[in-house]
Rosetta silent file (secondary structure, phi, psi, omega in degrees, C-alpha in Angstrom):
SEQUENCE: XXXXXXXXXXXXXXXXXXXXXXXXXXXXXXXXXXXXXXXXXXXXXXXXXXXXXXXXXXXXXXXXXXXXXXXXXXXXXXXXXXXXXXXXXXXXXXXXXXXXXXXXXXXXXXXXXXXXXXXXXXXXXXXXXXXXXXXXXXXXXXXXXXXXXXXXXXXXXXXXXXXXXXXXXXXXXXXXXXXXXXXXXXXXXXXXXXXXXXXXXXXXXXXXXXXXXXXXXXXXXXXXXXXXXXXXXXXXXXXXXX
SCORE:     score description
SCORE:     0.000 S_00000001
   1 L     0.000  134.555 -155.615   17.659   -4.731  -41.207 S_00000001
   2 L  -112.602  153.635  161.159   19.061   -1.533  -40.017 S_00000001
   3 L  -178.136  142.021 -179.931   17.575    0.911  -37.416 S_00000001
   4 L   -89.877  145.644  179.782   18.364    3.884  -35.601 S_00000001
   5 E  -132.887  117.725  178.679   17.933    4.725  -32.027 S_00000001
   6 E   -98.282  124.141 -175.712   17.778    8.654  -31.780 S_00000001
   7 L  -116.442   -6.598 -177.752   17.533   10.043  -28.325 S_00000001
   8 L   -70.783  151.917 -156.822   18.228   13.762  -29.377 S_00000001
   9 L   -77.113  -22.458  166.154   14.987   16.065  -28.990 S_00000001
  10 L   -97.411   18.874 -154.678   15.095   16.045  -32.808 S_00000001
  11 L   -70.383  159.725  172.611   16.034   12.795  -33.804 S_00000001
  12 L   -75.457  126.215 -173.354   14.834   11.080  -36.894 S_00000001
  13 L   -60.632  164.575  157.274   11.959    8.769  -36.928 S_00000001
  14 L   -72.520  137.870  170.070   12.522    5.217  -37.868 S_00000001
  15 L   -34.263  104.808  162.803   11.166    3.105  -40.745 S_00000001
  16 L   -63.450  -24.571  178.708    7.818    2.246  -39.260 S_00000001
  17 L   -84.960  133.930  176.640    7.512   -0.470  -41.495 S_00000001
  18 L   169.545 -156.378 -170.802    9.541   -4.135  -40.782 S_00000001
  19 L  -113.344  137.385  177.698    8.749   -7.125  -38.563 S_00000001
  20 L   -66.635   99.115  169.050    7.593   -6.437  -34.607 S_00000001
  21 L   -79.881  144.548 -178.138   10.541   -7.666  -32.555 S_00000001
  22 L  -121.116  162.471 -175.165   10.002   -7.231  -28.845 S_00000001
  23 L  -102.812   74.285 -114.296   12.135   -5.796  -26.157 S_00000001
  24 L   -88.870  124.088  169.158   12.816   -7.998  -23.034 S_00000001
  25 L  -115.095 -122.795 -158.146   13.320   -5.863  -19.707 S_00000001
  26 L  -111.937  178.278  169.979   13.996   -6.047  -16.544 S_00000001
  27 L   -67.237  119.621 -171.511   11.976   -7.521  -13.581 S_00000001
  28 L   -45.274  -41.658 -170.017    9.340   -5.941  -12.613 S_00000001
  29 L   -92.170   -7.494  156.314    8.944   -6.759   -9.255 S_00000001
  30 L   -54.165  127.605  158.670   12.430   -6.125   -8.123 S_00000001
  31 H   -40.709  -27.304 -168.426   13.550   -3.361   -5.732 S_00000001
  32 H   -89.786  -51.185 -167.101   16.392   -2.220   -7.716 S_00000001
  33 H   -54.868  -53.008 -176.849   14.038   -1.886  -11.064 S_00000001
  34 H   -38.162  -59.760  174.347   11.151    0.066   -8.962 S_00000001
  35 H   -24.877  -67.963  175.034   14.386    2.131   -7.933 S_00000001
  36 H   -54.205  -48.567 -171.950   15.418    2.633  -11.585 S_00000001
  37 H   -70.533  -35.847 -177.431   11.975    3.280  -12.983 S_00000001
  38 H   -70.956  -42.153  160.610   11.409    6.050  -10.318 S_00000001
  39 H   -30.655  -49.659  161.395   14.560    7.450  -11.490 S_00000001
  40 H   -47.894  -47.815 -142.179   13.842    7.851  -14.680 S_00000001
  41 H   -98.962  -34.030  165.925   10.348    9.640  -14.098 S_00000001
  42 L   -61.137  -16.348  173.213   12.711   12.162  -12.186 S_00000001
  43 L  -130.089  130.715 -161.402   14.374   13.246  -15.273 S_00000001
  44 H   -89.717  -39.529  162.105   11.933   13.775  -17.910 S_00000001
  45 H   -26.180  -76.519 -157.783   15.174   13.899  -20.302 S_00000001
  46 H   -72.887  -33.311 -176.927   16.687   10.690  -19.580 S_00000001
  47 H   -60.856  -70.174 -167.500   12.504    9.325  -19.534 S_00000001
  48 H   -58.263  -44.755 -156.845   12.141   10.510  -23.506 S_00000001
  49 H   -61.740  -50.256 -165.297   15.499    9.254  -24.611 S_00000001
  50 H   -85.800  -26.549  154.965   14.754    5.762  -23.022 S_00000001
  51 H   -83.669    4.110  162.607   11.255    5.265  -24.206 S_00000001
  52 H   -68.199  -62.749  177.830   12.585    6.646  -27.512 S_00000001
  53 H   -40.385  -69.575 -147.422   15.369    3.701  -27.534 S_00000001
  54 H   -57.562  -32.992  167.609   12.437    1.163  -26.595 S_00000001
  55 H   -76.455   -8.498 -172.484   10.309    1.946  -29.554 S_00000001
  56 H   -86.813  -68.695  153.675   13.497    2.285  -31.880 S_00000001
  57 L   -10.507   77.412 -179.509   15.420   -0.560  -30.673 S_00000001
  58 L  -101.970   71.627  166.839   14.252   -3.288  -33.641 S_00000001
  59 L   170.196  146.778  173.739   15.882   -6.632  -32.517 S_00000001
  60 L   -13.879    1.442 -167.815   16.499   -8.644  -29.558 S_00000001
  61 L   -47.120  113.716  156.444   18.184   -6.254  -27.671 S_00000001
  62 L   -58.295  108.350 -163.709   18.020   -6.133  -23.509 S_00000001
  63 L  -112.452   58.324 -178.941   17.626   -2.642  -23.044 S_00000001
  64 L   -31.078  169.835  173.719   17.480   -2.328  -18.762 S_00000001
  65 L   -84.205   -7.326 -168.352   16.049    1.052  -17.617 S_00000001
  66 L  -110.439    9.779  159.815   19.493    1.884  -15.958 S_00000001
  67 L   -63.415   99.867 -175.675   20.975    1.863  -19.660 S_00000001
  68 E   -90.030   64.445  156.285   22.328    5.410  -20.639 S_00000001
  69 E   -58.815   95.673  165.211   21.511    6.201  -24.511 S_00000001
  70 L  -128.476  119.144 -163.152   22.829    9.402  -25.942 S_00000001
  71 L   106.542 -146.488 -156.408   22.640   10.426  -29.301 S_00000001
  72 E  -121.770  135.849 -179.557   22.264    8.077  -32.514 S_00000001
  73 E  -147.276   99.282  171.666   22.809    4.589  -31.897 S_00000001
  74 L   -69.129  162.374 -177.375   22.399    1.951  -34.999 S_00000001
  75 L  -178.531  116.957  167.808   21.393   -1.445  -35.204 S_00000001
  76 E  -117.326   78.128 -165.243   21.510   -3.997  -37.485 S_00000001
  77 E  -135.758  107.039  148.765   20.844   -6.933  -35.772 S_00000001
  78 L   -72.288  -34.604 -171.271   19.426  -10.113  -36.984 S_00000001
  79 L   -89.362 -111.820 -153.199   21.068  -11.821  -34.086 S_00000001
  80 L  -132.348  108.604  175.256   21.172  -11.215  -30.423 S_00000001
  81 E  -112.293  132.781 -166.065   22.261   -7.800  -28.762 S_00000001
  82 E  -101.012  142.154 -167.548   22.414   -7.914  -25.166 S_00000001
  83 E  -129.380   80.062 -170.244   22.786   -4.663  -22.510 S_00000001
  84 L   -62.762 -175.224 -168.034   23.827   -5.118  -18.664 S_00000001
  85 L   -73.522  153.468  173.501   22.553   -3.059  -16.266 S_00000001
  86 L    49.477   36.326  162.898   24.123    0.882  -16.313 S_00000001
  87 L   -73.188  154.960  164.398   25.904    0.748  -19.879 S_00000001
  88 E  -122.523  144.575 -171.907   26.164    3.923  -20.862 S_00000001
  89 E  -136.330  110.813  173.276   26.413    4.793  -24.976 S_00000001
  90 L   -83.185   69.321  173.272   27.581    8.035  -26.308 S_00000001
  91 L   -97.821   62.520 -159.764   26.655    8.677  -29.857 S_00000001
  92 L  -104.483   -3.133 -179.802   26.068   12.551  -30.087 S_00000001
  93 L   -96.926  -91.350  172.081   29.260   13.104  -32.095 S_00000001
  94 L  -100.114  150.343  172.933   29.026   10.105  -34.425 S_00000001
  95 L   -21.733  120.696  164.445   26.891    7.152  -34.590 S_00000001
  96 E   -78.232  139.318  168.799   27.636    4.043  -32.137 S_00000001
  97 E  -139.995  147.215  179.047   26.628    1.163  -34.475 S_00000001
  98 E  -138.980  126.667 -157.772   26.085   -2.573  -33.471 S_00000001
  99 E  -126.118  129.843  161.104   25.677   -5.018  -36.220 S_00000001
 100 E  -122.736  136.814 -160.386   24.920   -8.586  -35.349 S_00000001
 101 L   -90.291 -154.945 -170.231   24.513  -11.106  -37.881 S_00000001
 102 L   -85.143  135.273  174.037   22.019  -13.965  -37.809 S_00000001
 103 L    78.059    2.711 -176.020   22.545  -16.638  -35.258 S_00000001
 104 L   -91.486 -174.428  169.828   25.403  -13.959  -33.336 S_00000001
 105 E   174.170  130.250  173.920   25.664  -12.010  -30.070 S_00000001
 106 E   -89.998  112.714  154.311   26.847   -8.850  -28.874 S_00000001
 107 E  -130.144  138.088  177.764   27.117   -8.676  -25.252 S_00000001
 108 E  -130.559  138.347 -163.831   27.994   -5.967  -23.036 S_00000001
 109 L   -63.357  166.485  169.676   28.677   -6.015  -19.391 S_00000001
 110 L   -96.282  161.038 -158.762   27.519   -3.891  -16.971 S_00000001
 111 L    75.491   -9.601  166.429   28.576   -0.373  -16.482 S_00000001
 112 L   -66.796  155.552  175.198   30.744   -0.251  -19.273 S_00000001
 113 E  -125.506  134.884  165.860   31.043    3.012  -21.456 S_00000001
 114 E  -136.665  137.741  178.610   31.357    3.392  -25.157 S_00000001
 115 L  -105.246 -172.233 -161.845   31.895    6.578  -26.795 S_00000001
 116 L   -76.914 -179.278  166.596   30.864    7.540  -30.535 S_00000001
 117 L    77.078   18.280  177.220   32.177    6.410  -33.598 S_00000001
 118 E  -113.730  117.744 -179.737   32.236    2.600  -32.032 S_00000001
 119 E  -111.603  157.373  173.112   31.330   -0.209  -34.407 S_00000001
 120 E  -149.164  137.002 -137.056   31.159   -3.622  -33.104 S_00000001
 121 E  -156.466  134.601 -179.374   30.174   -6.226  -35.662 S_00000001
 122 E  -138.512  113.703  148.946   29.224  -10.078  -34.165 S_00000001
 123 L  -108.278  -15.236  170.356   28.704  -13.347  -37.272 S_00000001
 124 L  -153.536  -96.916  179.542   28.922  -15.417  -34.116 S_00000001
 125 E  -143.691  153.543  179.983   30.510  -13.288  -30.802 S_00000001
 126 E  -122.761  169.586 -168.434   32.102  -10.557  -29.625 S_00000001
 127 E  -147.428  141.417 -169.928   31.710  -10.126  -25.511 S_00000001
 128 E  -146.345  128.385  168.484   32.511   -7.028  -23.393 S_00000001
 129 L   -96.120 -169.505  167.672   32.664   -7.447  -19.908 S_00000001
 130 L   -60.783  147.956  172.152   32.268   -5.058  -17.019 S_00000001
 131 L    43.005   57.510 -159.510   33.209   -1.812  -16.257 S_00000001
 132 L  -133.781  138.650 -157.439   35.064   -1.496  -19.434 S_00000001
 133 E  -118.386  117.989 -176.960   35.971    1.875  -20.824 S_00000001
 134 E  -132.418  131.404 -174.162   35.900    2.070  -24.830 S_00000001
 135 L   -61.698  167.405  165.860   37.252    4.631  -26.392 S_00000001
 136 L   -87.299  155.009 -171.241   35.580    6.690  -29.811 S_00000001
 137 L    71.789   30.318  178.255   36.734    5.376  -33.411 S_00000001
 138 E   -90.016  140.775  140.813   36.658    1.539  -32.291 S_00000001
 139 E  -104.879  119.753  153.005   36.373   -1.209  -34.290 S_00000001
 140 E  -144.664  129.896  173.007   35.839   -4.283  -33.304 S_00000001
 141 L  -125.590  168.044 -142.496   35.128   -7.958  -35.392 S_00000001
 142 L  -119.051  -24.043  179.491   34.582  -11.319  -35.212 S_00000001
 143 L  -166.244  139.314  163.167   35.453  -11.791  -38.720 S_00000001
 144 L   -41.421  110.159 -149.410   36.950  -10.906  -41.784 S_00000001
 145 L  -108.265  146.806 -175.830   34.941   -9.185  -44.116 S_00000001
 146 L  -120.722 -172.518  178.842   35.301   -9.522  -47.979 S_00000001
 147 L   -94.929  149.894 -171.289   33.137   -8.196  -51.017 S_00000001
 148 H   -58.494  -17.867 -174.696   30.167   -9.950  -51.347 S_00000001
 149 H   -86.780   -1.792  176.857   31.530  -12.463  -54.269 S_00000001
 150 H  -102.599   10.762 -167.613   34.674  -13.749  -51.769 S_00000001
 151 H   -36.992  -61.286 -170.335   32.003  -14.079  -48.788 S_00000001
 152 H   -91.239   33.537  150.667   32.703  -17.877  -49.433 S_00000001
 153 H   -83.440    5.318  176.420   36.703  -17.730  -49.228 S_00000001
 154 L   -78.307  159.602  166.848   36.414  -15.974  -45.860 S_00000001
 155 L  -114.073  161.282 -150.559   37.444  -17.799  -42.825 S_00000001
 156 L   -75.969  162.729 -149.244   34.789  -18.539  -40.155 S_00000001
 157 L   -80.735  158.331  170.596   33.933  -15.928  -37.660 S_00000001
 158 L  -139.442  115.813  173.303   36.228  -16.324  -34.221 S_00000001
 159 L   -19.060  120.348  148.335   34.924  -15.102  -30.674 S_00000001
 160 E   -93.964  114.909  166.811   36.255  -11.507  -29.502 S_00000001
 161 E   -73.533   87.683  160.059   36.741  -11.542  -25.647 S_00000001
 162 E  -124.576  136.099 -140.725   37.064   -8.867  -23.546 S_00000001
 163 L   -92.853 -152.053 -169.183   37.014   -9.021  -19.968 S_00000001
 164 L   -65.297  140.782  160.556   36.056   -6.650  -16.630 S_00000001
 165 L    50.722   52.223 -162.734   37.960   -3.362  -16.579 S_00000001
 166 L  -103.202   98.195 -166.354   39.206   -3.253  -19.738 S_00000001
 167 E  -100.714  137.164  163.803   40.237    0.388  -20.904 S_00000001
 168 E  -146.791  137.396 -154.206   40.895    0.848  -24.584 S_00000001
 169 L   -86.706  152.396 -166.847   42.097    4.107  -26.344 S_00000001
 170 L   -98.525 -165.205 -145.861   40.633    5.573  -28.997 S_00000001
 171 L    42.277   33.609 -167.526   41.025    4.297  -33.091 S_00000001
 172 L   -75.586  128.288  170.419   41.839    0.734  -31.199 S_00000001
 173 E  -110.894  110.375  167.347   41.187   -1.741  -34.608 S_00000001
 174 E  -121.241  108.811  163.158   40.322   -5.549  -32.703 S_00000001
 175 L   -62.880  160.676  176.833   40.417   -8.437  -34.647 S_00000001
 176 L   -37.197  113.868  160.492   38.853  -11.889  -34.799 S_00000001
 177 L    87.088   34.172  169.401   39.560  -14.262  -32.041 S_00000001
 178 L  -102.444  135.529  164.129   41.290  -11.970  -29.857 S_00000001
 179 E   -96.851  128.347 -167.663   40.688  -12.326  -25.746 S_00000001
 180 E  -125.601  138.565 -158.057   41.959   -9.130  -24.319 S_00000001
 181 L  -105.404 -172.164  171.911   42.398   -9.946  -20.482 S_00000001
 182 L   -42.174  135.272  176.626   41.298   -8.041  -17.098 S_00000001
 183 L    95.022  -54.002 -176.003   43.046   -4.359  -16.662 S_00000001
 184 L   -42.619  133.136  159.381   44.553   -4.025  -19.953 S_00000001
 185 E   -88.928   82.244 -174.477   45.344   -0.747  -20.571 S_00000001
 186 L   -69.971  151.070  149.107   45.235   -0.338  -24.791 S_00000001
 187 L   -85.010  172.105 -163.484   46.808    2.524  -25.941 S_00000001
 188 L   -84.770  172.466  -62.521   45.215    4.573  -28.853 S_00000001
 189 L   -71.022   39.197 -161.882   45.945    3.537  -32.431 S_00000001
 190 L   -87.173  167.085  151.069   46.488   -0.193  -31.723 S_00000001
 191 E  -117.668  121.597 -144.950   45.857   -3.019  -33.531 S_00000001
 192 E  -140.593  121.931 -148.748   45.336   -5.863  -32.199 S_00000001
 193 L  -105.775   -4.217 -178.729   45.602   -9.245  -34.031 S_00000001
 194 L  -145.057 -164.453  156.528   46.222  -11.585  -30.920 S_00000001
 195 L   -66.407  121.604 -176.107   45.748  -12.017  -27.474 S_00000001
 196 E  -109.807  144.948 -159.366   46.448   -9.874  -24.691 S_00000001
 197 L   -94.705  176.712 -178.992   47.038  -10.742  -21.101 S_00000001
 198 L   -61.583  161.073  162.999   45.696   -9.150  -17.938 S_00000001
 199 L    31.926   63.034 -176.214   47.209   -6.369  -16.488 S_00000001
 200 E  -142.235 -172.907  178.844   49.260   -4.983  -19.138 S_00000001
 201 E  -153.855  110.304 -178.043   49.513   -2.007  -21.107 S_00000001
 202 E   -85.730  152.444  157.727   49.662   -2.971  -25.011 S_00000001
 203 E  -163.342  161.083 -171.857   50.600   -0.224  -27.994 S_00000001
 204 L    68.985 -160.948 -158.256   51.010   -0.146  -31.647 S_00000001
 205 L  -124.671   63.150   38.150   50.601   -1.806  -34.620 S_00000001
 206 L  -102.099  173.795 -160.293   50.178   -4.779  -33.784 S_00000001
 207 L   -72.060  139.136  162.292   49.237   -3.954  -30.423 S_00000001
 208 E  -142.420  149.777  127.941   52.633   -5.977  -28.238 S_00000001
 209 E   -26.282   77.064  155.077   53.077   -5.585  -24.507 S_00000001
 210 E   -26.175  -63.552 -162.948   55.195   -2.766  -23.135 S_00000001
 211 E  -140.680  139.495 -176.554   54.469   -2.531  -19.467 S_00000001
 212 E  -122.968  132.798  174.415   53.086   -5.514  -16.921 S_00000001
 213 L  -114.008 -145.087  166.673   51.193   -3.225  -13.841 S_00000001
 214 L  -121.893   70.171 -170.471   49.211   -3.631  -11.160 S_00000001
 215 H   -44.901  -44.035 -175.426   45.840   -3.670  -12.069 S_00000001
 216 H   -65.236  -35.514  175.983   43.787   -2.955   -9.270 S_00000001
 217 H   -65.090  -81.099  167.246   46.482    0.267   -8.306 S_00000001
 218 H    -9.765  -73.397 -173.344   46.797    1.425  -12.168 S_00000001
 219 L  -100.564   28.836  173.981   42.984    1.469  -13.025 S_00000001
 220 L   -62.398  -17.925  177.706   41.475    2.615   -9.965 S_00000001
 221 L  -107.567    9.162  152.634   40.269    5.311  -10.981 S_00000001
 222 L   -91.040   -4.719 -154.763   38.537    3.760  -14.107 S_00000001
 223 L   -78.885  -37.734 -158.755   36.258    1.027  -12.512 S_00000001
 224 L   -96.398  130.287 -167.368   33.472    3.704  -11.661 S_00000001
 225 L  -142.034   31.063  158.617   31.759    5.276  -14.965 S_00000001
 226 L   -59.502  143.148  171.585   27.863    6.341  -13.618 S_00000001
 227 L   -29.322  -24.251 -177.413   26.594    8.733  -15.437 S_00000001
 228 L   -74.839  -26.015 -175.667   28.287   11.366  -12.852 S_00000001
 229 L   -66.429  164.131 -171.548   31.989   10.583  -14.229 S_00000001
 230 L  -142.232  -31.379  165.523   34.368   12.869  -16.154 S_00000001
 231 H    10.595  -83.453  174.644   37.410   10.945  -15.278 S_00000001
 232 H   -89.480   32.126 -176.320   38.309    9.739  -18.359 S_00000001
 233 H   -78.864  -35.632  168.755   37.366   12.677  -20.314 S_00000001
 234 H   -81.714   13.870  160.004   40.715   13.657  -21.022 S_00000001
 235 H  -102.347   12.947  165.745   41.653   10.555  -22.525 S_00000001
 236 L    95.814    9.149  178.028   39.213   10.722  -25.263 S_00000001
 237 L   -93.610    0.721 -177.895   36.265    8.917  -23.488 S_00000001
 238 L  -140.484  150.559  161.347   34.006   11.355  -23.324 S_00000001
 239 L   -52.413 -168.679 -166.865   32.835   14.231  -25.579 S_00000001
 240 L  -113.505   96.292  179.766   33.700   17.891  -24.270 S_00000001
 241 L   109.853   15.191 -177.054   30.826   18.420  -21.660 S_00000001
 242 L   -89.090    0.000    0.000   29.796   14.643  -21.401 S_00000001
């Protein structure tokens, strides 16, 4: 079951009809959410978009209030998609779409950014850690997809890992059962069929190891990605004015 979450002052409604799925949020009773909720109600913008998601949003999803929807965001999720606190998701150029199948799970860390044109497709899991910078035109799966009559010649779904502070460039293709480590820098048009270790800086096709850095020096100036950054706008992470 598919469903869009439009945050644009015109967006398209959603199929009202399907089965009522609920949205789980954050605590109530916390200092930081009271924080967050008064935040919102300060920008009447950022207020519509996110009680837009919350009525759109058809599937398990964790949506916190410090979650930064913009634009068209898909969802096909029988299984389980999860949201840490301050992701932010840009789809005003092209859709972001997240398709989890039955019995899966998508989870993304907090503070991470994904820009449009990013599919991420869980039959059992893909994982995003923190403060992880994803480029526009990403793919990433968990498994190899056939036409529906080779479904059962496929081989079973394999975890994707990726850990804190993970920058990847964009038209990055990541395949099944790859753990991409802490740091990694990807460069843009990789592909990347195997594992990659911290604190490196992978290119091509497949993606191989170039350069071994210094993470913490190298990507200092990616860890912080609040809504205020522009940083990595000239690496293709942000639209022009995002």
């Amino acid at each position: 079951m598919s469903r869009v979450l439009d945050t644009s002052s015109h967006g398209e409604s959603g199929n009202p009809r399907g089965r009522d799925l609920s949205i789980a949020s954050d605590d109530a009773g916390s200092p930081t959410t009271a924080r967050q909720f008064l935040k919102v109600l300060r920008n009447p913008r950022q207020a519509a978009a996110l009680f837009n998601a919350r009525l759109r949003i058809r599937g398990k999803a964790r949506l916190p209030l410090s979650v930064r929807p913009i634009g068209r965001i898909r969802f096909r999720a029988d299984g389980d998609v999860e949201f840490g606190q301050g992701v932010t998701l840009v789809g005003d150029v092209v859709t972001i779409e997240f398709v989890a199948y039955r019995g899966s799970r998508i989870s993304i860390g907090d503070h991470t950014f994904i820009n449009y044109s990013s599919s991420i497709t869980a039959y059992k899991q893909v994982n995003i850690g923190r403060h992880c910078l994803l480029s526009h035109h990403l793919l990433i799966i968990d498994r190899n997809e056939y036409g529906i009559e080779q479904r059962e010649v496929a081989p079973p779904a394999a975890p994707v890992i990726i850990e804190d502070h993970v920058w990847i460039g964009s038209h990055t293709i990541i395949l099944p059962g790859v753990c991409i480590g802490r740091r990694a820098a990807m460069g843009a048009g990789n592909v990347v069929t195997r594992n990659i270790p911290a604190n490196c800086l992978p290119v091509g096709s497949p993606a191989r190891v170039v350069r071994q850095f210094d993470g913490v020096s190298t990507l200092s100036g990616l860890q912080s990605i609040g809504p205020g950054r522009t940083a990595a706008a000239a690496e293709g992470f942000e639209p022009d004015g995002g």
